[in-house]
HTML snippet that shows the backbone in 3Dmol.js (N, CA, C, O; Angstrom):
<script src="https://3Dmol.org/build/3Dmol-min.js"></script>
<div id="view" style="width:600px;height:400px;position:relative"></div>
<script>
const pdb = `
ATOM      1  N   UNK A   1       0.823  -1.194   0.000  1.00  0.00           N
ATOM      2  CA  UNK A   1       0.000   0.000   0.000  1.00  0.00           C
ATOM      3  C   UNK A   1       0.865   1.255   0.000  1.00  0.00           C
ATOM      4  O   UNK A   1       0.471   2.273  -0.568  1.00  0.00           O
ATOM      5  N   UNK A   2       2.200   1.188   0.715  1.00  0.00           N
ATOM      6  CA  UNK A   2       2.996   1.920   0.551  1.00  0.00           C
ATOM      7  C   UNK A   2       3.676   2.739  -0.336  1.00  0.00           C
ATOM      8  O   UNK A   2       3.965   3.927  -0.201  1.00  0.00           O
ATOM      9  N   UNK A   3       3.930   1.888  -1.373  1.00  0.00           N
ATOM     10  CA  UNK A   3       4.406   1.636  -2.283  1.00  0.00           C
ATOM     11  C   UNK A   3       3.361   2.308  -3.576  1.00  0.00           C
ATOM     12  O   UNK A   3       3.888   3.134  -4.321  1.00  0.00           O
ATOM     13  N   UNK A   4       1.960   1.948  -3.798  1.00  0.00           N
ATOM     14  CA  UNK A   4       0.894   2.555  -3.956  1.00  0.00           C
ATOM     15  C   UNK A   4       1.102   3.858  -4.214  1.00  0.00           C
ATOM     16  O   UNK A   4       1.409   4.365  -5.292  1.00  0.00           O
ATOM     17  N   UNK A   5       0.816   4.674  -2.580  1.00  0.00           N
ATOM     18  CA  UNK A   5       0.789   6.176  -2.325  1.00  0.00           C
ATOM     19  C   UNK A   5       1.927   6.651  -2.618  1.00  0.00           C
ATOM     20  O   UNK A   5       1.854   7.846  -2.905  1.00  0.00           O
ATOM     21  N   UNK A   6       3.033   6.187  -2.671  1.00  0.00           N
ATOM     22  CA  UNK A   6       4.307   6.573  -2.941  1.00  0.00           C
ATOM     23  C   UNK A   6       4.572   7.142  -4.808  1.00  0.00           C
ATOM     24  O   UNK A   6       5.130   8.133  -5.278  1.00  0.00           O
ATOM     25  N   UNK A   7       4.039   6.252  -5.290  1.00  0.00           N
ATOM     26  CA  UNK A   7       3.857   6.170  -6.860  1.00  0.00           C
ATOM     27  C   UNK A   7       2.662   7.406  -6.993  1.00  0.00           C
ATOM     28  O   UNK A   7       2.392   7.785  -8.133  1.00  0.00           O
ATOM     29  N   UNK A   8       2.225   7.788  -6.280  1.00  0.00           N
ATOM     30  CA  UNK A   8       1.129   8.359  -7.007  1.00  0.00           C
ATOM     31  C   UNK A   8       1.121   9.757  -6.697  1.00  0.00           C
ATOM     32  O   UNK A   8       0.449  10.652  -7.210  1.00  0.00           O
ATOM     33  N   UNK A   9       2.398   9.836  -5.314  1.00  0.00           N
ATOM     34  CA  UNK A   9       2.788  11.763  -4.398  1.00  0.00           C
ATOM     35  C   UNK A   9       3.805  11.575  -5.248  1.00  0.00           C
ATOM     36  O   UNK A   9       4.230  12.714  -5.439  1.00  0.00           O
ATOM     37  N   UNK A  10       4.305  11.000  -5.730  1.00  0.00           N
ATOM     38  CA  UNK A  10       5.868  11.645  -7.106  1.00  0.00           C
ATOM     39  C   UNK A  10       5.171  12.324  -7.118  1.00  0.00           C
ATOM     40  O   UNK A  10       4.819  12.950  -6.118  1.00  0.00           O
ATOM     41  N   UNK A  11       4.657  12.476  -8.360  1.00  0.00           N
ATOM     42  CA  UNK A  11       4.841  13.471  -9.076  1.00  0.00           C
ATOM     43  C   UNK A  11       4.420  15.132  -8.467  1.00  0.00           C
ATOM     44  O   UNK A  11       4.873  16.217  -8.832  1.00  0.00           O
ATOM     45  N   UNK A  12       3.394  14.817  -7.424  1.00  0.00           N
ATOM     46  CA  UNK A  12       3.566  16.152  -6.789  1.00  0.00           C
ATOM     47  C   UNK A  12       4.227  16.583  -6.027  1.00  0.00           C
ATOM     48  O   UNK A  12       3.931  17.592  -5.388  1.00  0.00           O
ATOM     49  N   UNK A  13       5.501  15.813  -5.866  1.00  0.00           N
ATOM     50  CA  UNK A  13       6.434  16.158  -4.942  1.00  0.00           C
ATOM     51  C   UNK A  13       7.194  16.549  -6.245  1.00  0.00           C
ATOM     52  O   UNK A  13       7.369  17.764  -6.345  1.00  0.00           O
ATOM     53  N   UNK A  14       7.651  15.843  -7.197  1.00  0.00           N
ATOM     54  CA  UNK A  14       8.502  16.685  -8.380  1.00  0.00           C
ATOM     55  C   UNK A  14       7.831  18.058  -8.340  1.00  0.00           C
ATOM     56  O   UNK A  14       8.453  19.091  -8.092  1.00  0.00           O
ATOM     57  N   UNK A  15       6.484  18.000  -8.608  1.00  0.00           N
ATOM     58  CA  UNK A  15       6.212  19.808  -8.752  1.00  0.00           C
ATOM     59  C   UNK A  15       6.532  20.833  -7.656  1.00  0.00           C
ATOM     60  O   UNK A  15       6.659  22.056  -7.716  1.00  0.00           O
ATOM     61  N   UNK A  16       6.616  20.049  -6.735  1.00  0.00           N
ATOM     62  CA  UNK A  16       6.547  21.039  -5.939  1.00  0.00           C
ATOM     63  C   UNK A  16       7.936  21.580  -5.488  1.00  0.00           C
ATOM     64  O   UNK A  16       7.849  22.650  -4.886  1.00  0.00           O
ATOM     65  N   UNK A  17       9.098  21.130  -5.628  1.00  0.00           N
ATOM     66  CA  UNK A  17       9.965  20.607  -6.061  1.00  0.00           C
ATOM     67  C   UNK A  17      10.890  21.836  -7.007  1.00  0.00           C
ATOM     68  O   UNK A  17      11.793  22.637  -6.765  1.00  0.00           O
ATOM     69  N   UNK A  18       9.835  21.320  -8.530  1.00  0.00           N
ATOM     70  CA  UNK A  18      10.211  22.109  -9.525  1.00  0.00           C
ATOM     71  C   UNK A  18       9.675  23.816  -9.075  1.00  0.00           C
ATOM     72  O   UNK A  18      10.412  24.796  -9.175  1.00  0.00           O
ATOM     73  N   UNK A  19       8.347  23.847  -8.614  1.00  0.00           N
ATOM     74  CA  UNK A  19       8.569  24.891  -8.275  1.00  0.00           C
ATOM     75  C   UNK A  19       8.733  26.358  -7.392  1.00  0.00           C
ATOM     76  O   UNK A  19       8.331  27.519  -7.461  1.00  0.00           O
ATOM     77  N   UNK A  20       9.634  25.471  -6.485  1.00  0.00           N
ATOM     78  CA  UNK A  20      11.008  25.766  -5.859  1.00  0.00           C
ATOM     79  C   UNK A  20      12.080  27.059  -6.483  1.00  0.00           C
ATOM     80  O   UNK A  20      12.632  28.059  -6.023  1.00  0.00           O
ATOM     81  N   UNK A  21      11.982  26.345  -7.819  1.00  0.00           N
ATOM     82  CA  UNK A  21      13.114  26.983  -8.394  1.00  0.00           C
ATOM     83  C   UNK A  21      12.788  28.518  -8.636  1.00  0.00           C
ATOM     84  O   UNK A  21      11.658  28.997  -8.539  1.00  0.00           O
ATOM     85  N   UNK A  22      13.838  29.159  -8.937  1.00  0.00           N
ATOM     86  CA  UNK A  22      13.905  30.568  -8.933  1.00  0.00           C
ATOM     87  C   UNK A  22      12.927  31.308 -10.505  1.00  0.00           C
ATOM     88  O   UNK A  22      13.256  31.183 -11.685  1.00  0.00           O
ATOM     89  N   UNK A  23      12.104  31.806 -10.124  1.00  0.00           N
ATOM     90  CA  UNK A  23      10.881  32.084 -11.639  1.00  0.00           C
ATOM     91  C   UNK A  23      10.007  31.246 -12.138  1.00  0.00           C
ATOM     92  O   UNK A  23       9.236  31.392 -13.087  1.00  0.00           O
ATOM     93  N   UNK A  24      10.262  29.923 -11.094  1.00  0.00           N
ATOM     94  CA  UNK A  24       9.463  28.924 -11.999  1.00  0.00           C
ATOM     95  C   UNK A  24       7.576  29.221 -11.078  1.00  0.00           C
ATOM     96  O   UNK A  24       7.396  29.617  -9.927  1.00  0.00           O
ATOM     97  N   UNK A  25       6.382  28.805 -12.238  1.00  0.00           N
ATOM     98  CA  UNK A  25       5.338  29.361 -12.093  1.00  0.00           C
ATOM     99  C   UNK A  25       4.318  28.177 -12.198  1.00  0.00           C
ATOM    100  O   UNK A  25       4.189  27.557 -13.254  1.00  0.00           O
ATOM    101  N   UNK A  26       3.588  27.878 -11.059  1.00  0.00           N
ATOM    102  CA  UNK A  26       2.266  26.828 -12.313  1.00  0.00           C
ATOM    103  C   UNK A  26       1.416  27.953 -13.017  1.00  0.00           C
ATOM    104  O   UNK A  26       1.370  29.181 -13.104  1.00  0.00           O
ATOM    105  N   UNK A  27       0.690  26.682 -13.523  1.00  0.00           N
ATOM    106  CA  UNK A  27       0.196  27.054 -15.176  1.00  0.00           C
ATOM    107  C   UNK A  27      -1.006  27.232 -14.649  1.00  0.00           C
ATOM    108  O   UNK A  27      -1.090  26.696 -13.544  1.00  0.00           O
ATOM    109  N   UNK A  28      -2.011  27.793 -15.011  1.00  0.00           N
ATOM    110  CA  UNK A  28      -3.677  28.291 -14.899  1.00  0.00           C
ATOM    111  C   UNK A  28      -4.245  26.929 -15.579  1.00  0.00           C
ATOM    112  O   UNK A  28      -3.518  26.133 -16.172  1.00  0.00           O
ATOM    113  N   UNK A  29      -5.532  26.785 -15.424  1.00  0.00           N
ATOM    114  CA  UNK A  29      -5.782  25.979 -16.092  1.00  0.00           C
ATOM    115  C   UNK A  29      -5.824  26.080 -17.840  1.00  0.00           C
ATOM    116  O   UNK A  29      -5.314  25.402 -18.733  1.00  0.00           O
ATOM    117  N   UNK A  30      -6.741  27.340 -17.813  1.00  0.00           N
ATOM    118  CA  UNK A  30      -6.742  28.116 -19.246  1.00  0.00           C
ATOM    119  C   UNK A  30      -5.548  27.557 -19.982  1.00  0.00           C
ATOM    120  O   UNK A  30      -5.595  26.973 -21.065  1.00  0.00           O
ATOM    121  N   UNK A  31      -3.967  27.926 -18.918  1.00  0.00           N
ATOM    122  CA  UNK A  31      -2.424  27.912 -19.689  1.00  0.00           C
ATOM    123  C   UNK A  31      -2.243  26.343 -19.858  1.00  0.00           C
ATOM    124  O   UNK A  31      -1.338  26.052 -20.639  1.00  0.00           O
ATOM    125  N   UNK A  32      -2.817  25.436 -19.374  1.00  0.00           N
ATOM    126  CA  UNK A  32      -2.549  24.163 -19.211  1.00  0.00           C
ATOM    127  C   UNK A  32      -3.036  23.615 -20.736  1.00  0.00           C
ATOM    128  O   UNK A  32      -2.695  22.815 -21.607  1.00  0.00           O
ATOM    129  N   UNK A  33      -4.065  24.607 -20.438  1.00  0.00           N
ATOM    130  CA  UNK A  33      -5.363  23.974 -22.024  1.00  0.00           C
ATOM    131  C   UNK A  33      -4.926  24.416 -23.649  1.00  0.00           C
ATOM    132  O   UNK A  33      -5.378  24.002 -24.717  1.00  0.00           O
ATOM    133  N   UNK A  34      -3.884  25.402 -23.368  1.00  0.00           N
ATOM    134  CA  UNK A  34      -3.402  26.437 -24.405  1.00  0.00           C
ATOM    135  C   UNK A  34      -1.747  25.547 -24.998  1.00  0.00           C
ATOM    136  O   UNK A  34      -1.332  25.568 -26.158  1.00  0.00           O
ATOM    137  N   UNK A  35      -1.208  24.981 -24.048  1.00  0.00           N
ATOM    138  CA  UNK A  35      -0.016  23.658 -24.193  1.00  0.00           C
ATOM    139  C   UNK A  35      -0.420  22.750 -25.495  1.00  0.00           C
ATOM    140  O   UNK A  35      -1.259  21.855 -25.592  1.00  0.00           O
ATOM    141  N   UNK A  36       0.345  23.221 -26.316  1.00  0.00           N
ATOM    142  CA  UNK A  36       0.120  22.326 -27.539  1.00  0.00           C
ATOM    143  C   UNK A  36       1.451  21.138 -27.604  1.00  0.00           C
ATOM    144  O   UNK A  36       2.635  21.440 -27.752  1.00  0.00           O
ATOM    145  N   UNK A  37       0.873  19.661 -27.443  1.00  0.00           N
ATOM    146  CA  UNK A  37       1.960  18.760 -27.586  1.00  0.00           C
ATOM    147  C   UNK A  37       1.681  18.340 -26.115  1.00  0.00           C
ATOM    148  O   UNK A  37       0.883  18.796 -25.296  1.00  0.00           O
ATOM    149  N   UNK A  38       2.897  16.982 -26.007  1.00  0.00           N
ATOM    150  CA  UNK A  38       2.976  16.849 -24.654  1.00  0.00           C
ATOM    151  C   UNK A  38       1.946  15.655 -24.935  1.00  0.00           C
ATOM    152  O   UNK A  38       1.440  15.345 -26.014  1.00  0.00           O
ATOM    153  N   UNK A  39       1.719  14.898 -23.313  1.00  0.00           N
ATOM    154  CA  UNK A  39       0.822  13.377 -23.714  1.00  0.00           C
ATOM    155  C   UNK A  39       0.253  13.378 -21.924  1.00  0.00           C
ATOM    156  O   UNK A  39       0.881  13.695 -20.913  1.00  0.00           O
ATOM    157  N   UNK A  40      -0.709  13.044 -22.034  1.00  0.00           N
ATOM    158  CA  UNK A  40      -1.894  13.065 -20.758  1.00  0.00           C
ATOM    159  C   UNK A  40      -1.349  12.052 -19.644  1.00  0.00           C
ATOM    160  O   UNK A  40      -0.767  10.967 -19.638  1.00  0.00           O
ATOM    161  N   UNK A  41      -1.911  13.106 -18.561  1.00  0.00           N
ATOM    162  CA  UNK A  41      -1.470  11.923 -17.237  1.00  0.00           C
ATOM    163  C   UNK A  41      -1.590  10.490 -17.120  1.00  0.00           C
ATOM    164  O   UNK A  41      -0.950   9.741 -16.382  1.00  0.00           O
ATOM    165  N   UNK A  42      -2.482  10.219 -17.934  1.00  0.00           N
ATOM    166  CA  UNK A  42      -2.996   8.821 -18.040  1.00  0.00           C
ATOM    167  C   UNK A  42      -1.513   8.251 -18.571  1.00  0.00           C
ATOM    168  O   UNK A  42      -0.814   7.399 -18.023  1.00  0.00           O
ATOM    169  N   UNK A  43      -1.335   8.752 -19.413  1.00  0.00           N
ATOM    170  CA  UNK A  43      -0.350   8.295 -20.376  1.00  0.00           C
ATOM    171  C   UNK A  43       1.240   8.020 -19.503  1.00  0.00           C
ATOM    172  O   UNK A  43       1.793   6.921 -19.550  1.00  0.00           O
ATOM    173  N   UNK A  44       1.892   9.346 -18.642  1.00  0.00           N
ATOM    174  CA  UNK A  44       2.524   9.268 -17.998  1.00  0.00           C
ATOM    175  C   UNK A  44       2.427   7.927 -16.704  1.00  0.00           C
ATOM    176  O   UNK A  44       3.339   7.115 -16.550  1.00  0.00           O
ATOM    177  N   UNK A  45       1.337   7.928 -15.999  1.00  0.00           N
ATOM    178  CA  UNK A  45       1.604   7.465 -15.199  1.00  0.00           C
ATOM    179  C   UNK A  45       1.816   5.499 -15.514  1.00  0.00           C
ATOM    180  O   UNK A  45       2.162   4.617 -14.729  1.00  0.00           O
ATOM    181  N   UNK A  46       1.348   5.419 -17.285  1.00  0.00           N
ATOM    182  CA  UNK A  46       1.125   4.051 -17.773  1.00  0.00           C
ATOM    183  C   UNK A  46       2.979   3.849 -18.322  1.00  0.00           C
ATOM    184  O   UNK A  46       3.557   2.795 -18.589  1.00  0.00           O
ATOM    185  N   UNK A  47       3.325   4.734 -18.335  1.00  0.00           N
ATOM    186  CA  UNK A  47       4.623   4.560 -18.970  1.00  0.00           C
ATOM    187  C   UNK A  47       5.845   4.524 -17.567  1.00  0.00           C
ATOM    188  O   UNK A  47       7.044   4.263 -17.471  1.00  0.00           O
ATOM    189  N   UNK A  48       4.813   4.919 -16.682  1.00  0.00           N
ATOM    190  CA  UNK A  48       5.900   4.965 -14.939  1.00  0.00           C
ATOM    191  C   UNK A  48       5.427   3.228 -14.359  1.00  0.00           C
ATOM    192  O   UNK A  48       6.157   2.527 -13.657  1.00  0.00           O
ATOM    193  N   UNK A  49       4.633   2.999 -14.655  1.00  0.00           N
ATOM    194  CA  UNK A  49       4.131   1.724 -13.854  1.00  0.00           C
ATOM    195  C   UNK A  49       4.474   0.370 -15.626  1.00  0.00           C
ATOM    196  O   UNK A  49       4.298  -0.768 -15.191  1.00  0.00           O
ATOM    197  N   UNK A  50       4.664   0.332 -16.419  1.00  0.00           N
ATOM    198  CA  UNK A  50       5.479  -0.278 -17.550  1.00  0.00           C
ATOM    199  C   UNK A  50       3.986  -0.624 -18.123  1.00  0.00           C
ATOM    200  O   UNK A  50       4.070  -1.831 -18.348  1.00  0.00           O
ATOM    201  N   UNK A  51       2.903  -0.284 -18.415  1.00  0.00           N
ATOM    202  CA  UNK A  51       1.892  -0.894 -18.964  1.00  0.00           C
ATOM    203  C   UNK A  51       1.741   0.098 -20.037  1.00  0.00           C
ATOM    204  O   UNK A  51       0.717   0.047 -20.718  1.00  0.00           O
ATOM    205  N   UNK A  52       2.580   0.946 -20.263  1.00  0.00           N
ATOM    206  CA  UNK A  52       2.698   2.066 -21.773  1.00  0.00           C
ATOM    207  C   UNK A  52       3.597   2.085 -22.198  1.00  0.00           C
ATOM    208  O   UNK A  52       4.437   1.495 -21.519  1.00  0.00           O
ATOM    209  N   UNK A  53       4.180   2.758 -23.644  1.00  0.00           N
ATOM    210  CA  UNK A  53       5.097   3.172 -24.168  1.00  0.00           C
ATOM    211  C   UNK A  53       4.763   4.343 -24.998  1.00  0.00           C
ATOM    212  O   UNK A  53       3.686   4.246 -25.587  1.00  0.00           O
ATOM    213  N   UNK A  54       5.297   5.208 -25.146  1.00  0.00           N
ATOM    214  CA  UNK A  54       5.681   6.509 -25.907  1.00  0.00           C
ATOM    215  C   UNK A  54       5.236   6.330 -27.215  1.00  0.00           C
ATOM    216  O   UNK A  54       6.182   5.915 -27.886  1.00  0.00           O
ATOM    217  N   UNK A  55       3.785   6.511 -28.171  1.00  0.00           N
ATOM    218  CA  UNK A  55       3.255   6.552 -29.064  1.00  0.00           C
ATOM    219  C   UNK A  55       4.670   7.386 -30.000  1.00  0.00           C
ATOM    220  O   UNK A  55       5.101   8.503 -29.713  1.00  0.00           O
ATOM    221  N   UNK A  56       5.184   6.511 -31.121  1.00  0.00           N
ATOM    222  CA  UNK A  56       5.978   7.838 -31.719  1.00  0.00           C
ATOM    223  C   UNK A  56       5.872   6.883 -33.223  1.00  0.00           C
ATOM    224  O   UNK A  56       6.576   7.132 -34.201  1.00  0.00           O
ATOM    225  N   UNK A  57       4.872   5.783 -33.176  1.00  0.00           N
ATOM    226  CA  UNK A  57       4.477   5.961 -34.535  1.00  0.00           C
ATOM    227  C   UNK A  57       3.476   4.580 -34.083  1.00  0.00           C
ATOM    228  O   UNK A  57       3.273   4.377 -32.886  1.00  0.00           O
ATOM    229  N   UNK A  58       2.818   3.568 -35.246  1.00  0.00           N
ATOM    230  CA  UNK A  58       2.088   2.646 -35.141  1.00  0.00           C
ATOM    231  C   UNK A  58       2.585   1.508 -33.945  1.00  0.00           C
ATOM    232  O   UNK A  58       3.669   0.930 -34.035  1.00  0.00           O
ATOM    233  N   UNK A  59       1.758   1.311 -32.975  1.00  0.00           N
ATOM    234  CA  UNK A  59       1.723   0.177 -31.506  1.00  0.00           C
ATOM    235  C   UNK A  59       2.085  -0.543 -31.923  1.00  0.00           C
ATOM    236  O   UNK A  59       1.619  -0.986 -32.973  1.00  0.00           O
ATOM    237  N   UNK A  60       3.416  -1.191 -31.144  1.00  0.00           N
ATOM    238  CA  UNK A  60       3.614  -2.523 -31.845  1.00  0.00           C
ATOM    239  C   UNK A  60       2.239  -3.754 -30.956  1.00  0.00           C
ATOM    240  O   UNK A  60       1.431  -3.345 -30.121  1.00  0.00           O
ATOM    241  N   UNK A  61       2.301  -4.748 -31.286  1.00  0.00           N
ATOM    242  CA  UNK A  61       1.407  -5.803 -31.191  1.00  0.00           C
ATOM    243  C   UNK A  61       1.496  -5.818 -29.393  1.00  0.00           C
ATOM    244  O   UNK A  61       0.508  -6.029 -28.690  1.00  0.00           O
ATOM    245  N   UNK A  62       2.460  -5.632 -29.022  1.00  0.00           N
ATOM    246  CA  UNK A  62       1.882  -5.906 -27.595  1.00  0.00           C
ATOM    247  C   UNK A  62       1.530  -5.119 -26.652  1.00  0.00           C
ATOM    248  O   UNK A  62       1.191  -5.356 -25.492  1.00  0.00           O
ATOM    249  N   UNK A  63       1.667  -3.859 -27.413  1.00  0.00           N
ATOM    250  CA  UNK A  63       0.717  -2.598 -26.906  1.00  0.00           C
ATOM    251  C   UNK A  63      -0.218  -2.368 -28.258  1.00  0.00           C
ATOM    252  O   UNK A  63       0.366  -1.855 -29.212  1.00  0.00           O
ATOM    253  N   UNK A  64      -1.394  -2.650 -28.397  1.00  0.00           N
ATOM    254  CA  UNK A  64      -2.333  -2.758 -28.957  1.00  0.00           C
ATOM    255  C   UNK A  64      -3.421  -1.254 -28.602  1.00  0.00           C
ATOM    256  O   UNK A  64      -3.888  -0.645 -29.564  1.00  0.00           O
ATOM    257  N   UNK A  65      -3.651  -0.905 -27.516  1.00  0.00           N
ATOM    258  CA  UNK A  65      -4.158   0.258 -27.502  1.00  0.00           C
ATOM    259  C   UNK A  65      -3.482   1.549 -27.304  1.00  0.00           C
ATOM    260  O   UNK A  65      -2.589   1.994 -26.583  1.00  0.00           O
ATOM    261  N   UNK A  66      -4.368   2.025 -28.355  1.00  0.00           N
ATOM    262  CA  UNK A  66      -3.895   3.502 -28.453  1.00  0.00           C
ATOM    263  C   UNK A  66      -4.472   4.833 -27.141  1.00  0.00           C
ATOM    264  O   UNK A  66      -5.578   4.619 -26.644  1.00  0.00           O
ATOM    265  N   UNK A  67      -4.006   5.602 -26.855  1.00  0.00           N
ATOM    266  CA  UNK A  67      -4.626   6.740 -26.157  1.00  0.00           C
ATOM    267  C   UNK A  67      -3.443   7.741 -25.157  1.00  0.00           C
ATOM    268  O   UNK A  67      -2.578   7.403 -24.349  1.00  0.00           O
ATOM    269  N   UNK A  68      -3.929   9.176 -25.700  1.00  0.00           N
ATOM    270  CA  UNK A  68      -2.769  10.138 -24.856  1.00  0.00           C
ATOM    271  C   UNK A  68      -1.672  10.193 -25.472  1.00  0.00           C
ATOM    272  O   UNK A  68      -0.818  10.811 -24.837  1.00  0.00           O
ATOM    273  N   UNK A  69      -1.208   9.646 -26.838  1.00  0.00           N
ATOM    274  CA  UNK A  69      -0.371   9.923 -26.994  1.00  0.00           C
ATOM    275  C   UNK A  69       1.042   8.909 -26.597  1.00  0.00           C
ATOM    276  O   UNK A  69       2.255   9.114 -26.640  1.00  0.00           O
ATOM    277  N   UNK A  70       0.087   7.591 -26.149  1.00  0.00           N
ATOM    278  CA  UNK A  70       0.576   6.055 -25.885  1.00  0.00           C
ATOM    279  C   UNK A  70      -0.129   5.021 -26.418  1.00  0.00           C
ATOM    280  O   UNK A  70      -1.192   5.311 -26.968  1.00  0.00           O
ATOM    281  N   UNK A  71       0.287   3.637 -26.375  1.00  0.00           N
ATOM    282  CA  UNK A  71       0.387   2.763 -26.987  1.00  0.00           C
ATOM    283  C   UNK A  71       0.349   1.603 -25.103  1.00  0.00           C
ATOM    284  O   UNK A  71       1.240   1.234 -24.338  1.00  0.00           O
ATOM    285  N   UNK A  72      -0.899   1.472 -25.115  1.00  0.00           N
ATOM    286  CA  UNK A  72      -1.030   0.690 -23.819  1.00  0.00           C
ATOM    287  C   UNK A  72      -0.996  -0.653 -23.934  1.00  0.00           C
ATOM    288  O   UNK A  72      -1.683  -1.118 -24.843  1.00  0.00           O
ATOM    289  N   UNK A  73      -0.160  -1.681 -23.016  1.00  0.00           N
ATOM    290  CA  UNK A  73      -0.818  -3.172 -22.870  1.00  0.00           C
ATOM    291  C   UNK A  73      -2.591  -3.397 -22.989  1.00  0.00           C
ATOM    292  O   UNK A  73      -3.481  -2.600 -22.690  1.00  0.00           O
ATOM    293  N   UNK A  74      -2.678  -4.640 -23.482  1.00  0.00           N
ATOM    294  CA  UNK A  74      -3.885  -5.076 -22.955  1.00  0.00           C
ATOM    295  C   UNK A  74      -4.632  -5.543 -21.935  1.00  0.00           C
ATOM    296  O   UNK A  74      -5.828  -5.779 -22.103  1.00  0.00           O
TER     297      UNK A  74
END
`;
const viewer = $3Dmol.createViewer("view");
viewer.addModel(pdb, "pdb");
viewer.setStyle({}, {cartoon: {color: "spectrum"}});
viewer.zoomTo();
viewer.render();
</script>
């Protein structure tokens, strides 16, 4: 279960993290929606836990579904 919650506060510990840094800003939602490119949380968190890969042309056969900008297991 640990292990779980751990996987799932990354990434808001990276943000928070990132912004730390000197000028760095979050995004509005509006600015979030205006981001052209880039691939959906879904997508990230399938490519952190190994059940995705990085869509960068046709799925091979053992990622069969498409979505976000990935190529998911079945």
């Amino acid at each position: 279960m640990i292990g779980v919650l751990t996987k799932f506060l990354k990434p808001y510990i990276m943000l928070k993290k990132i912004l730390k840094l000197d000028g760095a800003q979050e995004l509005t939602k509006n600015e979030l929606k205006a981001v052209n490119g880039g691939i959906t949380e879904i997508c990230v968190k399938g490519i952190a836990s190994g059940l995705a890969i990085l869509k960068t042309g046709p799925c091979p056969p053992e990622y069969p579904l498409v979505g976000g900008g990935c190529c998911f297991a079945d």
